[in-house]
C-alpha positions as CSV (number, residue, x, y, z in Angstrom):
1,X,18.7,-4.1,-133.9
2,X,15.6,-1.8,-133.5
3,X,13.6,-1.5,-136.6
4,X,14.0,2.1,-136.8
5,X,17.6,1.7,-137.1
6,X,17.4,-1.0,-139.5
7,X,14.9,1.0,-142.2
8,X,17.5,3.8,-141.5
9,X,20.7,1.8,-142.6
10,X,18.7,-0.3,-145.5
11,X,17.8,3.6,-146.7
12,X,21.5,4.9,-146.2
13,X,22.7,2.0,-148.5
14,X,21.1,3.7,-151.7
15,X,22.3,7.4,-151.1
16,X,25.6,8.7,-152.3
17,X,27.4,9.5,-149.0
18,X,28.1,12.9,-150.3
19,X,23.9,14.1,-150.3
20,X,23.5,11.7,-147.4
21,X,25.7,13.6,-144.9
22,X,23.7,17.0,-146.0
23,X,20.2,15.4,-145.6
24,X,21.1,14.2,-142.1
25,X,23.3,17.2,-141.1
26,X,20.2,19.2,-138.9
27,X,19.3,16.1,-137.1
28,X,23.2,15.4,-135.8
29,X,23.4,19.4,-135.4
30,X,20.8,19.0,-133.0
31,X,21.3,15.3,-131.7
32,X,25.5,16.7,-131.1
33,X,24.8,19.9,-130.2
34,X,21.9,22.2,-130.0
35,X,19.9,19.3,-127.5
36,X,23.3,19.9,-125.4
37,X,23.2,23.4,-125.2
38,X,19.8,23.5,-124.7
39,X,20.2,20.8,-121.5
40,X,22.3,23.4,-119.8
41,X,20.1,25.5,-119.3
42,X,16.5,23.5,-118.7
43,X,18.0,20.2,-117.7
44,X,18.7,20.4,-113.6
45,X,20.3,16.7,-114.1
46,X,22.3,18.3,-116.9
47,X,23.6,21.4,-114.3
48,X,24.1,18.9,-111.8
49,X,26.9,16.8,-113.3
50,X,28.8,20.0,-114.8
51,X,29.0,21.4,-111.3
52,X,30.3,17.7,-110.2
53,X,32.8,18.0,-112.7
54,X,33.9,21.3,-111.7
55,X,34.3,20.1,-108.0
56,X,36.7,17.6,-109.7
57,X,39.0,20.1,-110.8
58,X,42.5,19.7,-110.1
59,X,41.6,17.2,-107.5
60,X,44.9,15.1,-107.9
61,X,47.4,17.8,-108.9
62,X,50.6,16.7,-109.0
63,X,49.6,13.2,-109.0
64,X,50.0,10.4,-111.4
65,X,47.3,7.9,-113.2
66,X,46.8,5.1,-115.1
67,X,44.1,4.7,-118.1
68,X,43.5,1.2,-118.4
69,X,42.5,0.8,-122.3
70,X,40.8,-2.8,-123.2
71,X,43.1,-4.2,-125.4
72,X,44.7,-7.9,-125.3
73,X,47.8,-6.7,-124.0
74,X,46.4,-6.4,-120.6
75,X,45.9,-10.6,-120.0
76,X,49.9,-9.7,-120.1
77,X,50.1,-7.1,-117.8
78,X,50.3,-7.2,-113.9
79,X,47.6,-5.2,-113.0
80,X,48.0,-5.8,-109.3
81,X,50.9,-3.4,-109.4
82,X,48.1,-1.0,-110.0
83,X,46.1,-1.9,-106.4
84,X,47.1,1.3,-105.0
85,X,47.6,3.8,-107.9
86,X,44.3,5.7,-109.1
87,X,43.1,3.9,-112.4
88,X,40.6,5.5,-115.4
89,X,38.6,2.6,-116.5
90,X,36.6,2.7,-119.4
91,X,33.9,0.9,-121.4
92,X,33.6,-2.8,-120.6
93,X,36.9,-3.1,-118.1
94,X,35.1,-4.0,-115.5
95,X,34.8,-7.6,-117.0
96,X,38.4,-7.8,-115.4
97,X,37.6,-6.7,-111.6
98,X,37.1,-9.8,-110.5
99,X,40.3,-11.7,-111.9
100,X,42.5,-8.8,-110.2
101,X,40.5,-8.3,-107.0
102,X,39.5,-4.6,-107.5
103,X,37.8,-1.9,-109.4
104,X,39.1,1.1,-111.3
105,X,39.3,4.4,-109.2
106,X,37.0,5.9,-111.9
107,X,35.0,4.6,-114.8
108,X,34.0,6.5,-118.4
109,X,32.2,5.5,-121.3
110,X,31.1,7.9,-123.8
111,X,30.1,5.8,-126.8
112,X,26.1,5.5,-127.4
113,X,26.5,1.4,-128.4
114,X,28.6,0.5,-125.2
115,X,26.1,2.8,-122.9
116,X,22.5,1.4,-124.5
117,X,23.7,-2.3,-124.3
118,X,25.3,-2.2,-121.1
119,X,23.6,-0.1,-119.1
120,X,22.7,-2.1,-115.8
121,X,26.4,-3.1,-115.7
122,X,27.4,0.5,-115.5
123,X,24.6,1.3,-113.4
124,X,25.8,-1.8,-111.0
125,X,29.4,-0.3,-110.7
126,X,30.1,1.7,-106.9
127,X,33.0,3.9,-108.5
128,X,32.5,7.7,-109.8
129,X,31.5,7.2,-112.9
130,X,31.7,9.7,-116.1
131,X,29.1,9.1,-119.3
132,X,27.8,10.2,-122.1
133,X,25.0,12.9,-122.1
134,X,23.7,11.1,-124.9
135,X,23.3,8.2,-122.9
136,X,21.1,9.2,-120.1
137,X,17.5,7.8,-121.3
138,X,19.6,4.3,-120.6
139,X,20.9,5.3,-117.1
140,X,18.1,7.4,-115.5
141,X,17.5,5.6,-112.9
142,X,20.9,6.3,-111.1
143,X,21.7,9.7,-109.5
144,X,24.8,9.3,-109.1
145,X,26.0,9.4,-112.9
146,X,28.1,12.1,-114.1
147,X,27.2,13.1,-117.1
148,X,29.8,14.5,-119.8
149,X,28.7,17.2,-122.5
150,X,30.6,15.0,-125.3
151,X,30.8,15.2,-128.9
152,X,32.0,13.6,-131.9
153,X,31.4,16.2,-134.5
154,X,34.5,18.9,-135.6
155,X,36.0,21.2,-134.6
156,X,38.4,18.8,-132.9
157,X,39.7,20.5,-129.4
158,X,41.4,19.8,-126.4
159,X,39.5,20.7,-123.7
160,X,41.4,21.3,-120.3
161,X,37.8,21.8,-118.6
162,X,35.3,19.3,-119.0
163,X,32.6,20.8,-117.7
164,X,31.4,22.3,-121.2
165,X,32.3,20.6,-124.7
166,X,34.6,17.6,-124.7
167,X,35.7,16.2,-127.9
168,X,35.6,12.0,-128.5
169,X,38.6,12.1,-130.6
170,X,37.3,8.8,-132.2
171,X,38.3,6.7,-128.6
172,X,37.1,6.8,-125.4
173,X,41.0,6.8,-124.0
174,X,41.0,10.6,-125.5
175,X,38.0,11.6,-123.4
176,X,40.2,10.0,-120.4
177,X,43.0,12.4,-121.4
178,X,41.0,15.2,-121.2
179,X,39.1,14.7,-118.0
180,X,42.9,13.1,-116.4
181,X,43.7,16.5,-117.4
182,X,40.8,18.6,-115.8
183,X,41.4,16.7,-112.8
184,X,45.6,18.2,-112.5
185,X,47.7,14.7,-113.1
186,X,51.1,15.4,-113.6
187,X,51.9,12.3,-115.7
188,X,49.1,9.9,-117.6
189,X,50.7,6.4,-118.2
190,X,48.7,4.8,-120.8
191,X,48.0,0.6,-120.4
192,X,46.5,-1.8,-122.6
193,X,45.9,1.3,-125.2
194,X,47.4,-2.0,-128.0
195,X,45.7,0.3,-131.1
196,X,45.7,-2.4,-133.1
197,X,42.4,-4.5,-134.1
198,X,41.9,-7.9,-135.5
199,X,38.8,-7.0,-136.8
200,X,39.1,-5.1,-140.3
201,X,36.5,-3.1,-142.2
202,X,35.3,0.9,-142.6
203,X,36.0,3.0,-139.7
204,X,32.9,4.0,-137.6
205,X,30.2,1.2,-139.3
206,X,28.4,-0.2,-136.9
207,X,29.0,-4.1,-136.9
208,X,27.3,-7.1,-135.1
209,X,29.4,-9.7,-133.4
210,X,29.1,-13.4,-134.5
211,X,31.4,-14.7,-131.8
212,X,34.1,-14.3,-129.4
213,X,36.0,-11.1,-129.5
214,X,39.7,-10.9,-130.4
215,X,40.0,-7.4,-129.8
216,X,39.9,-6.7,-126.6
217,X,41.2,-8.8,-122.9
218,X,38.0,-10.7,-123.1
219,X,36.5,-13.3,-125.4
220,X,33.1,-12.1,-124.1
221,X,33.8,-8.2,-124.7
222,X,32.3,-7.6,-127.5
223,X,31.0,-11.2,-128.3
224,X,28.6,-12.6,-129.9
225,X,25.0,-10.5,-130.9
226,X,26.8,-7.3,-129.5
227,X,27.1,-4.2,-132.0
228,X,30.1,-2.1,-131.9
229,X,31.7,0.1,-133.9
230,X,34.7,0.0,-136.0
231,X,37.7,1.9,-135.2
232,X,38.7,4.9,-136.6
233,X,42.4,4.7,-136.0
234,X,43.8,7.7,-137.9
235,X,41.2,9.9,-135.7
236,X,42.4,8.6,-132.7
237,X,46.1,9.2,-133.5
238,X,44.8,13.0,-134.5
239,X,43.2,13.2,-131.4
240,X,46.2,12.0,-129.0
241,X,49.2,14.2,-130.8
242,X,46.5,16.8,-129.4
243,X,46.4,15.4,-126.3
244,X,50.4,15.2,-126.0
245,X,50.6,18.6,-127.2
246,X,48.1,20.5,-124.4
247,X,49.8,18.1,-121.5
248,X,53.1,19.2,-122.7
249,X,52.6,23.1,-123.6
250,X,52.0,22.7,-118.9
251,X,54.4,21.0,-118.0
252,X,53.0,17.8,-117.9
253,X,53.3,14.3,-120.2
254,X,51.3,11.4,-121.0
255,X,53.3,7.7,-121.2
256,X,52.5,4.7,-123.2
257,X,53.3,1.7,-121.0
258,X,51.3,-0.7,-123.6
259,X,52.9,-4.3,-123.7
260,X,53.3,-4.6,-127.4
261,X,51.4,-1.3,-128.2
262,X,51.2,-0.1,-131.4
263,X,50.4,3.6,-131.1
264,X,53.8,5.5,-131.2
265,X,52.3,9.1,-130.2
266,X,53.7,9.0,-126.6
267,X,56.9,8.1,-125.6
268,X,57.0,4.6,-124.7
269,X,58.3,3.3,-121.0
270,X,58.5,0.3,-119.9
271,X,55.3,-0.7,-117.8
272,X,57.7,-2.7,-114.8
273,X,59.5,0.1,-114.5
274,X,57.2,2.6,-113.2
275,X,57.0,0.5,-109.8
């Protein structure tokens, strides 16, 4: 870790959560929020990537996708079924390209950890790729990043245009919802979303890895010396019944084709069967 960040978590160790989340609530107002705002109207970089995003609108209406989550499940799915469908990747999936012989049809990552500490991977990838605003000092180097206005802080929303404010939801696969959404897919089949982790402690705390990872399809996803953060799985099930709710109020569903999946939010179909 930096030392900044280390004097910063030895200091929040001592301070009652309760006057610690008031002393540090200007900094994440601005960090969150106001430093976005401000970016849409003096960042050119920052207007580039929300007219992108516009020109994605309702690009596949009618359609049908996949969002490939990163959980276990997937070493027991057939992703070659998928060869020909358009695929949302997200966060480390790439790791799997080369086992099934081709990339995702997009890619997203939103979360600050995932962007800082793999950021010439992302910047390696040839796909359209969708990232955090927050993580552009790590990515500047490549034009062709779309950057999302994303945000972790409430209210919690649902946003059907992701050109302004998109809401994290706690998960990554939320922020797919919402920009599967933007872009007019008819029916969202969730894969390898398994919602479950190995890996126990406080939701959010940043850890660091001291060895393989048995959360997700690879042993080398979050392995050893990588910091992640822990999952806030009662967020993320807020998040998707919102999710469900906005595709459903148009017409449209989401599907949880998860081999062994533990969220119960969408209905569940059976993965083979959708071929």
């Amino acid at each position: 870790m930096s030392e900044p960040r280390d004097l910063v978590y030895a200091i929040k160790k001592h301070i009652p959560l309760p006057l610690w989340r008031k002393m540090t609530a200007p900094y994440w107002w601005w960090y969150n929020r106001a430093s976005h705002q401000l970016a849409a109207f003096l960042s050119t970089r920052r207007r580039r990537s929300a007219a992108r995003i516009i020109s994605f609108g309702n690009k596949h209406q009618g359609e049908r996708c996949f969002i490939l989550g990163n959980g276990p499940s997937l070493k027991h799915t057939d992703l070659s079924l998928l060869k020909d469908e358009i695929t949302f990747g997200m966060n480390r999936i790439y790791l799997i390209f080369p086992e099934i012989g081709f990339p995702t049809s997009y890619y997203l990552a939103i979360n600050t950890l995932v962007i800082e500490q793999c950021a010439n991977e992302i910047m390696d990838l040839e796909i359209p790729r969708f990232v955090s605003w927050r993580g552009r000092k790590w990515l500047s180097h490549d034009p062709d990043i779309v950057y999302l206005d994303t945000d972790y802080t409430p209210p919690p929303t649902f946003s059907a245009d992701v050109s302004g404010r998109v809401y994290e939801g706690a998960t990554v696969t939320y922020a797919a919802l919402q920009l599967a959404f933007h872009m007019g897919f008819e029916e969202v089949i969730l894969v390898g979303v398994d919602h479950s982790f190995t890996t126990k402690g406080k939701p959010n705390v940043t850890v660091v890895s001291n060895g393989e990872d048995p959360n997700h399809f690879s042993a080398e996803y979050f392995g050893k010396g990588y910091r992640w953060q822990l999952p806030d799985l009662d967020a993320s099930e807020q998040a998707y019944r919102m999710a469900r709710e906005a595709f459903e109020a148009s017409g449209r569903r989401v599907l949880d084709a998860t081999i062994g999946g533990k969220l119960e939010v969408f209905p569940k179909v059976n993965y083979m069967d959708l071929f």
